[in-house]
N, C-alpha and C positions, 0 to 999 in steps of 0.2 A: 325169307324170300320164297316164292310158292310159284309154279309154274300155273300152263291154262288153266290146269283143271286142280280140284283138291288133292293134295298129297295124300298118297294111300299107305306110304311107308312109316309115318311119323316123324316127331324131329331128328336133326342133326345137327350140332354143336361146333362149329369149327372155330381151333383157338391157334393165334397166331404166335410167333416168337417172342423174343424181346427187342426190344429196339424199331418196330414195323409195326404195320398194324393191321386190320381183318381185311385189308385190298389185295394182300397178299392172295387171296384165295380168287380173286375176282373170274381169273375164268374157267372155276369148277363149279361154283355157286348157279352158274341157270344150268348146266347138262345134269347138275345132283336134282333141283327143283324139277327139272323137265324127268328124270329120272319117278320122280313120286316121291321125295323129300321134301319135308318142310325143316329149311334151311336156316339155321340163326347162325348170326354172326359175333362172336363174344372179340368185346376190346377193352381189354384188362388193363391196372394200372399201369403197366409196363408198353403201354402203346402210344405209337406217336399221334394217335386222334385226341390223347388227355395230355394236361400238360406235364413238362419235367416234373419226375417225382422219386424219391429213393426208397426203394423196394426189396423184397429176398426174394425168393421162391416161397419160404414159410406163409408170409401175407398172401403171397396168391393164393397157395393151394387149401389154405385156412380159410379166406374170405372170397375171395372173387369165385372163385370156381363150383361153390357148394351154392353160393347165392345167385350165380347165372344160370346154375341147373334148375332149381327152385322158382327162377319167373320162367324158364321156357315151358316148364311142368304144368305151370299156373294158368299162363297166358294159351295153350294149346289146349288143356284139358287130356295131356296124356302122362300115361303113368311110367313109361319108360323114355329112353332116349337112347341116340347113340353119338359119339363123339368123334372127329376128326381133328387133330393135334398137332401142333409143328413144336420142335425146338424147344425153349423155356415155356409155352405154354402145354407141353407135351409133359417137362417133369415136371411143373407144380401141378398138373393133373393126375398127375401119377401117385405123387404122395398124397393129394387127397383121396384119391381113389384106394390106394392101398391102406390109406389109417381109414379105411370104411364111413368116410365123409359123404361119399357121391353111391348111396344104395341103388338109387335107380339108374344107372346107366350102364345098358346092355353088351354096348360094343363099344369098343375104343380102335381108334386106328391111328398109332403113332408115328410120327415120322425122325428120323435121324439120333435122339435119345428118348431112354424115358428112367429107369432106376439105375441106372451103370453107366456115368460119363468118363467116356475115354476118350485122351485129346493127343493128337502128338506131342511130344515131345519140347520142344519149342513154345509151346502154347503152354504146357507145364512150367516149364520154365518162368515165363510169362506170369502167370498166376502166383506159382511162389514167391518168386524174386520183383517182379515190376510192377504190379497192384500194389503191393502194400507202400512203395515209395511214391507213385502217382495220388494213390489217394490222400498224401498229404498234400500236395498241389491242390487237384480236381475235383469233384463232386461228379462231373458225369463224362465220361467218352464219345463225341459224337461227330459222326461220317459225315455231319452237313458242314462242317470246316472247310472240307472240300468245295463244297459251293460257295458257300458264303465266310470268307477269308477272316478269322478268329484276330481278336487284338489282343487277345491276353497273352504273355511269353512262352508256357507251359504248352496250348493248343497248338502255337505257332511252330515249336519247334517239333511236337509232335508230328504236325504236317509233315514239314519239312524232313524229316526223317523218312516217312511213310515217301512220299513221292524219292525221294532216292532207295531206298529200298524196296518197292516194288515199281516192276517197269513191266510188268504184265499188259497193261492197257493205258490211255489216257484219261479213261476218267478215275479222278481224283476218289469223289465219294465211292468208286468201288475199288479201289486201292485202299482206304481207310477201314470202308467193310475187312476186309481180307487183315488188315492189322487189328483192329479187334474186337473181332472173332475167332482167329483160327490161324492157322499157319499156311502158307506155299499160296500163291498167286492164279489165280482166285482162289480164295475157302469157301467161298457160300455156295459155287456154281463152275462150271464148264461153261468160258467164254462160247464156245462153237454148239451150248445149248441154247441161248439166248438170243433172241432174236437181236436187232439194232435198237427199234424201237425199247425193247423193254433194257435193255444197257443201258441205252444213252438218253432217255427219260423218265421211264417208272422207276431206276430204282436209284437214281439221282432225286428224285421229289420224297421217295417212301422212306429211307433212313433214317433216323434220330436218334436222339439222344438216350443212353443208356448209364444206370449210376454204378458206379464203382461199388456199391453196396450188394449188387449181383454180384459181382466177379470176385469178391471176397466170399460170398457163401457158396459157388460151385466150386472157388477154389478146393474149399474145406471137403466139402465132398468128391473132386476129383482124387485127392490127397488120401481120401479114406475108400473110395472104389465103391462108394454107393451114395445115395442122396443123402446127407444128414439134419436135422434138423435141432433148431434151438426152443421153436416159441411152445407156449404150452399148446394142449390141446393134440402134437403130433408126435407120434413114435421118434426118438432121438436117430435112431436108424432102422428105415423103412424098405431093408432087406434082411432085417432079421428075423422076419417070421415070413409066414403065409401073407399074400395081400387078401384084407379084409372086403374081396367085393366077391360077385358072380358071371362078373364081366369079361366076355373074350378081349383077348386084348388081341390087335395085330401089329406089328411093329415092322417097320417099314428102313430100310436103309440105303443110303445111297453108296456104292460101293469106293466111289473117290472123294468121296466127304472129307473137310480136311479142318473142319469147325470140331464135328464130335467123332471118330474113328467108329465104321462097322462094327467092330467088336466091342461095343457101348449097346448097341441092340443084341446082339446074338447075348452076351453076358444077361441081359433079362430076360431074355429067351430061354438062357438054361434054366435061371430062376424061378422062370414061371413053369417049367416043365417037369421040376421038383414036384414041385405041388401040385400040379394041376395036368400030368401028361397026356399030350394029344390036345386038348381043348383050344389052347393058344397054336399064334401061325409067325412066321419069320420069314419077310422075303427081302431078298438085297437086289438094290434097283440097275443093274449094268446100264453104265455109262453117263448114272448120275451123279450130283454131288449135294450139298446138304438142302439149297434152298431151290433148284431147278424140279425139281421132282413137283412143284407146285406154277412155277415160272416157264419153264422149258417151254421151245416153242413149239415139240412134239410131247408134252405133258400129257396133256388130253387123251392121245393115243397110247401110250406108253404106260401111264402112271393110273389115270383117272377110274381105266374099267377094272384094274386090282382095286381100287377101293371101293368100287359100287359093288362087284362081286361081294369083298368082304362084310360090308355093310349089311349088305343081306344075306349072310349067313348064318343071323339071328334074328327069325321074322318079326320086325315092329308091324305096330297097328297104330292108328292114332289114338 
């Protein structure tokens, strides 16, 4: 996406969570383009623009992520990039970026995690104990239950659990959100950040389906306090050395996050500050929570001018 005139800053990369998909970013995408970015939008297997499909983090950060860099590279005619990140496509960017997968990409700016997921307590729990018995049921987790009423007995009672259990709001799909992903009513956001409209439409329409095949691989990595990895081709664990780029990374957190806890960023904050002190930046967002920092209906004001500042901390050219 390109504003009036030619981007003067080069690309930018922006990758969405899991379970969602690149609309999430929709109203950062023209002020970054009017800004002098030339903006791509990456929608990874893990989005709901493709269909159900069962995934790791390993397959992204191995394939998707090195091969999205590689057409914007192609397609622009420039030799750098920089990237803006949420959630799961924040850490399988990460591991690529750290197993020296993605050389050219200048700037990263993550948001909520990226090598160190910490989750409450509850959501630990969760992970150890209740993934591994659903996944004999299930294949995938998904918020659109909520909308569209599940026949099978496993969803159904799932629901029904989830609507007596959280009584934070009346929509369903974001009751579901908040079961799984994360713990306390809402996890993704601060009702009182969200407009009406983007509640009780955009994020009823935007949710989906998510495989049990994530939630068994970040378990293993919550459990070990760093990302880890199985498939070949990537560091088994991708906090034991230096990360293999030259890339600032900024990392971004929302202080009442209740999907991946603050101290999931500050923890590769200190990591990168081992190796690299001073270069990298860590700010925590007052009075956001994991997915508003992009949603919020003062986003724009709040959130939008730390990342164009950061952005351009690292002068691209096209």
């Amino acid at each position: 996406m390109r504003g009036d005139r030619e981007p003067t800053r080069g690309p930018v990369l922006l990758t969405h969570g899991s379970g969602v998909s690149s609309a999430i970013f929709h109203r950062f995408t023209g002020p970054l383009a009017d800004a002098g970015w030339d903006v791509w939008l990456l929608d990874w297997r893990g989005s709901t623009a493709v269909a159900p499909n069962e995934w790791t983090l390993d397959q992204v950060a191995r394939y998707d992520h090195p091969a999205a860099v590689r057409t914007v590279l192609a397609e622009t005619g420039a030799t750098r990039l920089g990237a803006v990140v949420h959630c799961q496509g924040s850490t399988s960017f990460m591991m690529a970026l750290a197993a020296g997968l993605l050389p050219e990409v200048d700037t990263v700016v993550s948001n909520a995690v990226s090598l160190h997921p910490v989750v409450p307590s509850w959501s630990e729990f969760k992970l150890r104990f209740a993934v591994p018995v659903v996944s004999r049921l299930l294949t995938y987790l998904d918020p659109q239950w909520g909308r569209v009423p599940p026949r099978a007995l496993t969803p159904r009672v799932l629901t029904a659990l989830t609507r007596a259990a959280h009584r934070e709001c009346d929509n369903t799909v974001c009751r579901l959100v908040s079961f799984t992903y994360g713990s306390g009513g809402p996890a993704l956001w601060r009702h009182e950040n969200l407009s009406a409209e983007m509640h009780d439409e955009f994020i009823v329409r935007e949710f989906g389906a998510v495989p049990l095949s994530f939630f068994r691989h970040i378990g293993r990595s919550v459990r070990a306090g760093r990302l880890v990895s199985e498939l070949p081709g990537l560091p088994r664990d991708h906090a034991a050395e230096a990360p293999r780029t030259d890339a600032r990374i900024v990392l971004l957190a929302g202080e009442h996050n209740r999907c991946f806890l603050p101290d999931s960023q500050r923890r590769t904050f200190e990591f990168l500050e081992r190796h690299a002190p001073g270069r990298h930046a860590l700010h925590i967002l007052p009075g956001y929570s994991h997915l508003d920092p992009f949603l919020g209906r003062d986003a724009h004001r709040d959130v939008l001018p730390l990342i164009l500042d950061e952005l351009g901390a690292v002068r691209q050219t096209p």
